[in-house]
FIKOLZA-1660 file (N, C-alpha, C; in steps of 0.1 Angstrom, whole numbers, plus 5000, padded with zeros to 4 digits):
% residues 174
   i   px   py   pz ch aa at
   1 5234 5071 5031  A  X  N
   1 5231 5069 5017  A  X CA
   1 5219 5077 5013  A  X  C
   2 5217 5082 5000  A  X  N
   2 5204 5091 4994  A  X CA
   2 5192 5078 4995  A  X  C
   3 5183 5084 4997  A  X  N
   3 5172 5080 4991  A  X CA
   3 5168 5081 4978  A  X  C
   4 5159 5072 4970  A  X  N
   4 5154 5074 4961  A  X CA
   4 5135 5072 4960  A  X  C
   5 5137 5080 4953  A  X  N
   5 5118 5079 4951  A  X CA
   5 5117 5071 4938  A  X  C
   6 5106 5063 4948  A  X  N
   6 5101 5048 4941  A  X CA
   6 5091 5055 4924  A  X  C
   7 5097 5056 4914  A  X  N
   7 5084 5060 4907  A  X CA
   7 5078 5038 4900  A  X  C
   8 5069 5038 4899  A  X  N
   8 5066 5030 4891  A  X CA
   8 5061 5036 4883  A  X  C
   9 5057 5022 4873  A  X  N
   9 5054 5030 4859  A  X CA
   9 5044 5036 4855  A  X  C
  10 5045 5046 4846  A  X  N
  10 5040 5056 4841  A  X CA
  10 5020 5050 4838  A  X  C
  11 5027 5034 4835  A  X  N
  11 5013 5029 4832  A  X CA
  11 5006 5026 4849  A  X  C
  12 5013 5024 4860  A  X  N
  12 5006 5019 4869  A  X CA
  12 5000 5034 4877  A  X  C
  13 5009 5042 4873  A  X  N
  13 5006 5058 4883  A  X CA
  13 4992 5058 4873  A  X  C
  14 4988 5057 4861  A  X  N
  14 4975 5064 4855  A  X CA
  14 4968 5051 4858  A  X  C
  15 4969 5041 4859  A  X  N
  15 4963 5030 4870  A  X CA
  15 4953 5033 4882  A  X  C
  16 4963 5040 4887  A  X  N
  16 4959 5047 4903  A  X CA
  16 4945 5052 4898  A  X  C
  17 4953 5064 4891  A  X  N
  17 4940 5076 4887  A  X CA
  17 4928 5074 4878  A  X  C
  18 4930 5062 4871  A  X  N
  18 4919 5063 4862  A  X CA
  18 4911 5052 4871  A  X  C
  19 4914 5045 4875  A  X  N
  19 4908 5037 4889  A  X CA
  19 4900 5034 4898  A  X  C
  20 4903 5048 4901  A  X  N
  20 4899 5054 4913  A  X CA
  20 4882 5059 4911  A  X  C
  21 4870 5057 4918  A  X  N
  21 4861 5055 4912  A  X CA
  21 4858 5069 4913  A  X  C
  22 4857 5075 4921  A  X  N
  22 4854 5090 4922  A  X CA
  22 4864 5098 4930  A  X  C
  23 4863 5114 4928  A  X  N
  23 4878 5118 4937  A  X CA
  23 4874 5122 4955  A  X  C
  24 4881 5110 4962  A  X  N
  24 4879 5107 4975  A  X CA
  24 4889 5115 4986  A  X  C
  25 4884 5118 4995  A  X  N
  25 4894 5123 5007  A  X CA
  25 4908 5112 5007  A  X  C
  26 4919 5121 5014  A  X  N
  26 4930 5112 5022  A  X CA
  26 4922 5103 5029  A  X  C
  27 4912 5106 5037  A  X  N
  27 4906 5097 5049  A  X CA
  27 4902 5082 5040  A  X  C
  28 4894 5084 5030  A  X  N
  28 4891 5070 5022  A  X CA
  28 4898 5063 5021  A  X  C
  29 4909 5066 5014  A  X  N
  29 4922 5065 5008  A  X CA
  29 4931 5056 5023  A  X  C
  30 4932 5061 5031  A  X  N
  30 4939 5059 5045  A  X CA
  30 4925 5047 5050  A  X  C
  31 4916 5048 5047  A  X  N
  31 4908 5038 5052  A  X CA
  31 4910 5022 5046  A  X  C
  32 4912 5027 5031  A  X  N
  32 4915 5012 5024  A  X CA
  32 4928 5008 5026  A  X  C
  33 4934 5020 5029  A  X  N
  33 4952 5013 5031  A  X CA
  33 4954 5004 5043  A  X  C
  34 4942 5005 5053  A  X  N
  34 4944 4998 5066  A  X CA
  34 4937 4983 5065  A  X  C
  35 4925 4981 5055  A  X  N
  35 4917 4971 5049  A  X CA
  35 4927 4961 5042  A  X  C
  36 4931 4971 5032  A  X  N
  36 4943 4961 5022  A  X CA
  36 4959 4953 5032  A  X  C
  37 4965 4967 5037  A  X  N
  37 4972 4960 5047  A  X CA
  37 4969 4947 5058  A  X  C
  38 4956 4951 5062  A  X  N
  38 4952 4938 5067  A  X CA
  38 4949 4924 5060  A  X  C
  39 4946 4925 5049  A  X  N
  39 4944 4916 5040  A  X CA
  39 4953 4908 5038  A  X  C
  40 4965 4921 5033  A  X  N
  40 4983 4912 5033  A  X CA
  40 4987 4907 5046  A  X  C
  41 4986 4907 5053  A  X  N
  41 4988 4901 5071  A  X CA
  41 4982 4892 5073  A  X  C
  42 4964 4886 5067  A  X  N
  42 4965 4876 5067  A  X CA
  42 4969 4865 5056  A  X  C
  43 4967 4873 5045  A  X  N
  43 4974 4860 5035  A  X CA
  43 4989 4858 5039  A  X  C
  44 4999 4866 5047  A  X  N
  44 5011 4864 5047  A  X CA
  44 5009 4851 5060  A  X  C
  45 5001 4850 5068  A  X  N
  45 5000 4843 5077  A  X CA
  45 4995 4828 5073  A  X  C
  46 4985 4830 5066  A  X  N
  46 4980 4813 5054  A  X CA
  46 4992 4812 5049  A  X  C
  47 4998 4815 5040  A  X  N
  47 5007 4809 5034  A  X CA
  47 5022 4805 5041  A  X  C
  48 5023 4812 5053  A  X  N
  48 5034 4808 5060  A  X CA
  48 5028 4797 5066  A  X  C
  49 5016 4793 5071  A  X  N
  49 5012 4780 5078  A  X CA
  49 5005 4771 5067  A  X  C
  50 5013 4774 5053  A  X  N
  50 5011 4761 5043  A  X CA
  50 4994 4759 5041  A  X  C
  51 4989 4771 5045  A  X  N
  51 4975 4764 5041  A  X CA
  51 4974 4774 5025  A  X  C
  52 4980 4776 5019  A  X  N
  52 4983 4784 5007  A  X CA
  52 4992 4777 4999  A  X  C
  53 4991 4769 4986  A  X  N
  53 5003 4764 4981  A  X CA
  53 5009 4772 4973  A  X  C
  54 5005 4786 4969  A  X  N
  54 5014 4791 4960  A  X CA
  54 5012 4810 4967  A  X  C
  55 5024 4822 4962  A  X  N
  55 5020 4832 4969  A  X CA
  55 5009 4843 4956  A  X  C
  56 5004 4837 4953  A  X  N
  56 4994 4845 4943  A  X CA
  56 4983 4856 4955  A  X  C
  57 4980 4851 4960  A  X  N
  57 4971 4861 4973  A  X CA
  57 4977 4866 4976  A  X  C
  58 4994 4868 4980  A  X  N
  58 5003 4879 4984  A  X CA
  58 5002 4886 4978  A  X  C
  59 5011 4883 4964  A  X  N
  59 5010 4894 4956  A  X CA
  59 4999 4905 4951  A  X  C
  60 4990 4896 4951  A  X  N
  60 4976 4901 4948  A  X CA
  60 4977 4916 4958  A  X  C
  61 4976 4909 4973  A  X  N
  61 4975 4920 4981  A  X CA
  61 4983 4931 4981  A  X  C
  62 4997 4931 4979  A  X  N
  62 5006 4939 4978  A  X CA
  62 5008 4950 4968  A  X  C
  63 5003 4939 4955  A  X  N
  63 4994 4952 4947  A  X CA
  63 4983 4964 4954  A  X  C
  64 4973 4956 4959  A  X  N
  64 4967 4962 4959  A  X CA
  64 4970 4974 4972  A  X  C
  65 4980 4971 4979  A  X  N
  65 4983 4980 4993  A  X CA
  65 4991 4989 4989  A  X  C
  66 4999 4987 4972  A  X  N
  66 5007 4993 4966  A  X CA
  66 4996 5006 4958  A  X  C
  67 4982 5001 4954  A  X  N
  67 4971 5011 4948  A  X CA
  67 4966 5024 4959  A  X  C
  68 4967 5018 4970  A  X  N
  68 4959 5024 4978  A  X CA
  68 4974 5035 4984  A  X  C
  69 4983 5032 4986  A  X  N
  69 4996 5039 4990  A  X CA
  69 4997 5049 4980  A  X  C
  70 5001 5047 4961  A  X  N
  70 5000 5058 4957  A  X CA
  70 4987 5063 4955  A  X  C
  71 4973 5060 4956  A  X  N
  71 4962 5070 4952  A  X CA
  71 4962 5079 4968  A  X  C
  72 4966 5074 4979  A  X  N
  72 4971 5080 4990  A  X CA
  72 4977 5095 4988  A  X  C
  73 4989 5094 4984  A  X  N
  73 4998 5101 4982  A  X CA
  73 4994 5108 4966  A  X  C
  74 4981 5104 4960  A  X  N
  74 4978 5120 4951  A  X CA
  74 4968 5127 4955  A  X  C
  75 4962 5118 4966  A  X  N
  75 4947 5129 4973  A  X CA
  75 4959 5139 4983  A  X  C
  76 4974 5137 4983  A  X  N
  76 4978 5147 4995  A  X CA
  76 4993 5157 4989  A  X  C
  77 4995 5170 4993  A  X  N
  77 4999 5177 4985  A  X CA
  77 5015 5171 4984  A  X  C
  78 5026 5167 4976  A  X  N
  78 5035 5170 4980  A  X CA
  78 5044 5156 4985  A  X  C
  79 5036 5144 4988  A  X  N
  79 5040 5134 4990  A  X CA
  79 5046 5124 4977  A  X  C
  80 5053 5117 4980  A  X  N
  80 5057 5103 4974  A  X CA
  80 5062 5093 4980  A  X  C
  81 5060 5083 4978  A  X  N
  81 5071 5071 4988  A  X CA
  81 5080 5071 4982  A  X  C
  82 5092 5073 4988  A  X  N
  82 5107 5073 4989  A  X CA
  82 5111 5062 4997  A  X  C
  83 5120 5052 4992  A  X  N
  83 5128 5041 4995  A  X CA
  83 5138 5045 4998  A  X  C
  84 5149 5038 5014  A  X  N
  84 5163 5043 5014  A  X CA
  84 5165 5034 5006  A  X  C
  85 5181 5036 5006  A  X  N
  85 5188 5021 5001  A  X CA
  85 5199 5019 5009  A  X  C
  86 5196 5020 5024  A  X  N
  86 5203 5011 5036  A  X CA
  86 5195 4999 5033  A  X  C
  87 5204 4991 5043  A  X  N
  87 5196 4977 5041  A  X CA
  87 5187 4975 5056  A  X  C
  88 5180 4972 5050  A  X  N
  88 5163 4969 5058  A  X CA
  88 5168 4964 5072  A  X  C
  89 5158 4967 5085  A  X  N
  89 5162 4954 5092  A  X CA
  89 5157 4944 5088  A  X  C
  90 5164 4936 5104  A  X  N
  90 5163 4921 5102  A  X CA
  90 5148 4918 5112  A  X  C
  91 5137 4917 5100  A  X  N
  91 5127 4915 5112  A  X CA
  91 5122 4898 5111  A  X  C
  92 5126 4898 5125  A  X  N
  92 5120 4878 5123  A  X CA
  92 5107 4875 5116  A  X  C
  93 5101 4869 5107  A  X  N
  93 5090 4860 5100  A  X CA
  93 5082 4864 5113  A  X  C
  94 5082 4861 5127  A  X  N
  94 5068 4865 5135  A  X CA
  94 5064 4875 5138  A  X  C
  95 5077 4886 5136  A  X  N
  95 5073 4900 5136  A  X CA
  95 5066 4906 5126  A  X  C
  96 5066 4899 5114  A  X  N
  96 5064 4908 5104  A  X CA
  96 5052 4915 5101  A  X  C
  97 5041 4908 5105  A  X  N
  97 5027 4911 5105  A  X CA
  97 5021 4923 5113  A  X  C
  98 5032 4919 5124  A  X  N
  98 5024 4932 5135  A  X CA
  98 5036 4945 5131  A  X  C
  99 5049 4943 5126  A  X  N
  99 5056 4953 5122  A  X CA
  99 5047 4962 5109  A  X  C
 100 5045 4952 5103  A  X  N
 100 5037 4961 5088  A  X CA
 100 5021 4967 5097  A  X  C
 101 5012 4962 5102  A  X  N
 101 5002 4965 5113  A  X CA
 101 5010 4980 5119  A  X  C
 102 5017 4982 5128  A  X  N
 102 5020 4990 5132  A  X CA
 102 5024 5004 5128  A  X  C
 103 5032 5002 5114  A  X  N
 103 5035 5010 5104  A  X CA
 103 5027 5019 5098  A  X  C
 104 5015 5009 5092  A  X  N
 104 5004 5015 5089  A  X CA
 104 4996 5021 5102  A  X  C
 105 4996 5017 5111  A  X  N
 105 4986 5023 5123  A  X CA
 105 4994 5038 5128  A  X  C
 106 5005 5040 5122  A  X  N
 106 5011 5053 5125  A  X CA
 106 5014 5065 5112  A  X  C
 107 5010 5056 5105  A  X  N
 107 5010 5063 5090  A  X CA
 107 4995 5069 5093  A  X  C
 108 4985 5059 5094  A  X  N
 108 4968 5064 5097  A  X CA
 108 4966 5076 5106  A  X  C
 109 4975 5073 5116  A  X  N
 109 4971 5083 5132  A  X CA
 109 4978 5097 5125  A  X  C
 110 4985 5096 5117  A  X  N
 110 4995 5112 5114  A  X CA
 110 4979 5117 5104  A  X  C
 111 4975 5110 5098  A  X  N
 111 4969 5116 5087  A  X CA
 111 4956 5118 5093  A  X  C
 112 4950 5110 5104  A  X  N
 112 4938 5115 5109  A  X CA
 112 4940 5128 5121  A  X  C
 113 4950 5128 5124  A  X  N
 113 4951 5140 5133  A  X CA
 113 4952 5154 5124  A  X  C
 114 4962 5149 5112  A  X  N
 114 4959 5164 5102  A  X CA
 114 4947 5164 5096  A  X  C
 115 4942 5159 5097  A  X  N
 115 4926 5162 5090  A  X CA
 115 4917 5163 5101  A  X  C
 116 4922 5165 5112  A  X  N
 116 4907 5168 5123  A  X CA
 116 4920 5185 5123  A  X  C
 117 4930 5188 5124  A  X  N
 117 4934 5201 5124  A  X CA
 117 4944 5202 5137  A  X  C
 118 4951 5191 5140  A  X  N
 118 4959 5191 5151  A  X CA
 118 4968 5207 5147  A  X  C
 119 4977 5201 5135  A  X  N
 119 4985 5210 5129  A  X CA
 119 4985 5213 5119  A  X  C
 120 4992 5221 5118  A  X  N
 120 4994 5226 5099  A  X CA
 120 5000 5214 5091  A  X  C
 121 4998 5215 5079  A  X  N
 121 5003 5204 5070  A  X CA
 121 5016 5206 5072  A  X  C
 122 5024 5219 5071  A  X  N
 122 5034 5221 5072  A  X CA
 122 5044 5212 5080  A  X  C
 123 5037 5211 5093  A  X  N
 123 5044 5203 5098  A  X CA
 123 5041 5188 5103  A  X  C
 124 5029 5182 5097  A  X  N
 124 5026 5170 5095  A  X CA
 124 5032 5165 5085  A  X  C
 125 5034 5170 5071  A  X  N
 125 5037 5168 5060  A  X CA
 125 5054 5158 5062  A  X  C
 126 5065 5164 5069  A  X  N
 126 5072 5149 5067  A  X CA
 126 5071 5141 5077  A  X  C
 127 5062 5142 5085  A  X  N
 127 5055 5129 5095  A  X CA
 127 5051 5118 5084  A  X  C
 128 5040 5122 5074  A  X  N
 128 5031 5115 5066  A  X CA
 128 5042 5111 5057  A  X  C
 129 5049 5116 5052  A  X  N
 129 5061 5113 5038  A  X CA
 129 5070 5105 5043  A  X  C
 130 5077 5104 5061  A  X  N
 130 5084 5092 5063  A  X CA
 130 5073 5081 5066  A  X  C
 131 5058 5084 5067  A  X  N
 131 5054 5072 5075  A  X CA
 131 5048 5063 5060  A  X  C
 132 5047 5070 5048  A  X  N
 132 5040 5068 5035  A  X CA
 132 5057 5053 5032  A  X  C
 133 5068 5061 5036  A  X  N
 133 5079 5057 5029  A  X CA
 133 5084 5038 5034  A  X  C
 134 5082 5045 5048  A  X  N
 134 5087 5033 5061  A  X CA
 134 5075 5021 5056  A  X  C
 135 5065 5024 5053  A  X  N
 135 5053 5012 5048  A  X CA
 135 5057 5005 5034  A  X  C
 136 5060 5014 5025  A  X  N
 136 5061 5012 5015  A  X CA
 136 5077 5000 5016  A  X  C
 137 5081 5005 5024  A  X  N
 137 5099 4996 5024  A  X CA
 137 5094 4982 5032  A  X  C
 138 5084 4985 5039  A  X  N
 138 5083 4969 5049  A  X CA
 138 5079 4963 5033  A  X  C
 139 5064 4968 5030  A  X  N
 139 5062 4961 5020  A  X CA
 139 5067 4955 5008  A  X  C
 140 5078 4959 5005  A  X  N
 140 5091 4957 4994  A  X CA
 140 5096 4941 4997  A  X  C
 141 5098 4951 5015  A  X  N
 141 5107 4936 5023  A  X CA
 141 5105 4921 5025  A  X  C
 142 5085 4924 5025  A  X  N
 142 5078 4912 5025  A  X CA
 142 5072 4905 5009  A  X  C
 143 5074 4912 5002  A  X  N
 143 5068 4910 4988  A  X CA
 143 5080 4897 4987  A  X  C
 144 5067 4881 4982  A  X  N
 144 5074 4873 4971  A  X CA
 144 5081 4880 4958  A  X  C
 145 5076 4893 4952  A  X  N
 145 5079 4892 4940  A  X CA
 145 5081 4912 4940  A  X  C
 146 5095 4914 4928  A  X  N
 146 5098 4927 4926  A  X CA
 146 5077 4934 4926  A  X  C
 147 5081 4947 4932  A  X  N
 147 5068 4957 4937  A  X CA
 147 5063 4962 4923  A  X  C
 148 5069 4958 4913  A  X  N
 148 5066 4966 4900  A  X CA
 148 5057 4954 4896  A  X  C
 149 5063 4937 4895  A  X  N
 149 5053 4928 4893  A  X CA
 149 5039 4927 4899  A  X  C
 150 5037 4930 4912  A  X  N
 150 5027 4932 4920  A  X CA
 150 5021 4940 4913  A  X  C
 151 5023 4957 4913  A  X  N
 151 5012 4966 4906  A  X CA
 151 5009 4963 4888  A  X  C
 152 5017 4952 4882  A  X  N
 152 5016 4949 4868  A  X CA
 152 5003 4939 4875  A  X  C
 153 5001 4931 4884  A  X  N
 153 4990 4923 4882  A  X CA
 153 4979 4928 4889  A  X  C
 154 4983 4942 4897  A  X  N
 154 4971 4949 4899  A  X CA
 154 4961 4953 4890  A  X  C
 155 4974 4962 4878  A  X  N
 155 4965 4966 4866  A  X CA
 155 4957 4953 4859  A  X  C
 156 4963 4943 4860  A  X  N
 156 4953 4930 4851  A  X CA
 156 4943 4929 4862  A  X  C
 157 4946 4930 4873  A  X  N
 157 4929 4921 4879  A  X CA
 157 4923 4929 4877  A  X  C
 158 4922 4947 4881  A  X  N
 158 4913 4953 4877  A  X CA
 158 4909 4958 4867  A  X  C
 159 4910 4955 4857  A  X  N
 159 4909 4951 4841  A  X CA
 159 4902 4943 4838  A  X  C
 160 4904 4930 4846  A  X  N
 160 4894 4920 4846  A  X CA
 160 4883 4925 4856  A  X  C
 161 4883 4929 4863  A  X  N
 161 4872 4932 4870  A  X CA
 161 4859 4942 4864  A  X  C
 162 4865 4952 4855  A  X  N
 162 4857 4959 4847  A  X CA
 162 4850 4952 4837  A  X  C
 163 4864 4945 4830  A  X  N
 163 4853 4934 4824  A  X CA
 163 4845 4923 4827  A  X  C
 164 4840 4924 4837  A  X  N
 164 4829 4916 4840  A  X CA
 164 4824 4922 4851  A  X  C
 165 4824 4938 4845  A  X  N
 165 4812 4948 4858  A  X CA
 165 4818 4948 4873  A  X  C
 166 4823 4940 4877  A  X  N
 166 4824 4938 4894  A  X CA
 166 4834 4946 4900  A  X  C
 167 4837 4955 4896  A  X  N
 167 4844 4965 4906  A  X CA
 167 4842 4966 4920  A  X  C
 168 4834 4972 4917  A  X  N
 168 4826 4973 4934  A  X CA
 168 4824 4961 4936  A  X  C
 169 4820 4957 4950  A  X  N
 169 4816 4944 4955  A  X CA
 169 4830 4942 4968  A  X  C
 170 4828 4930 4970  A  X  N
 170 4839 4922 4982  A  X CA
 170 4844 4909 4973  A  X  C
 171 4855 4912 4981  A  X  N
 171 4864 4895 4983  A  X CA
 171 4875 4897 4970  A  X  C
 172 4883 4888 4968  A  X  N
 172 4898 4888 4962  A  X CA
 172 4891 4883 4948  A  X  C
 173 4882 4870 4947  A  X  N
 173 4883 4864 4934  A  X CA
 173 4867 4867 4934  A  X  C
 174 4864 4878 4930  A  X  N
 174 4854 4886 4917  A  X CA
 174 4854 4885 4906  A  X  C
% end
């Protein structure tokens, strides 16, 4: 079956870019995607062991692993996440943390080897575009809520976060 390339909307792509505090390497960019992904691994883990009564911290994070995936993919020439539309596997609920962990830890190692100069982009380039895509589809898989909802409440938190200065800083509830 074709694949299709995920666009979200027009308002969340200028999201990305107006966002983004200053213009940063792939490496930044690949740094937070490993931060945020981890973040989604443990809220998916609270709320599967009930210490979470609702998935609002999911979503939250999925947004935000959804920011850091496309400002990824505009610091690099030529990428986009592309979704198949086979159907996913079947990964058991205990898998899923270290499957999405893994995903990303091979998305990272492609991007840090092209940037120390293993190889040409040329031929890193659809290393990085399947491994940008394969993340992007776990994350689909595990999201409580359609991926378009997710980056609609990305754009509100950080909206809110402007307005009340706190951009920068730590933690989820800023």
């Amino acid at each position: 079956m074709p694949s299709a390339c995920v666009l979200p909307s027009p308002t969340f792509l200028d999201h990305v870019k107006t966002s983004s505090l200053q213009k940063f390497s792939p490496l930044y960019f690949t740094v937070g995607l490993v931060e945020e992904v981890a973040e989604l691994t443990e809220e998916l883990d609270r709320f599967s062991k009930g210490q979470e009564n609702d998935n609002d911290l999911v979503v939250s994070e999925v947004g935000d692993v959804c920011w850091y995936l496309y400002a990824l993919c505009n610091s690099l020439d030529d990428i986009s996440p592309v979704l198949s539309s086979s159907c996913p596997p079947d990964i058991p609920q205990t898998d899923i943390s270290v499957t999405l962990l893994s995903a990303c830890g091979k998305l990272c190692g492609s991007i840090k080897k092209w940037s120390r100069g293993d190889q040409s982009w040329d031929l890193f380039k659809p290393r990085i575009q399947r491994g940008v895509s394969d993340l992007l589809k776990l994350v689909e898989m595990i999201s409580p809520v359609p991926l378009e909802v997710a980056m609609e409440k990305n754009i509100e938190k950080i909206k809110g976060r402007r307005a009340r200065g706190v951009v920068k800083g730590d933690g989820n509830l800023r």
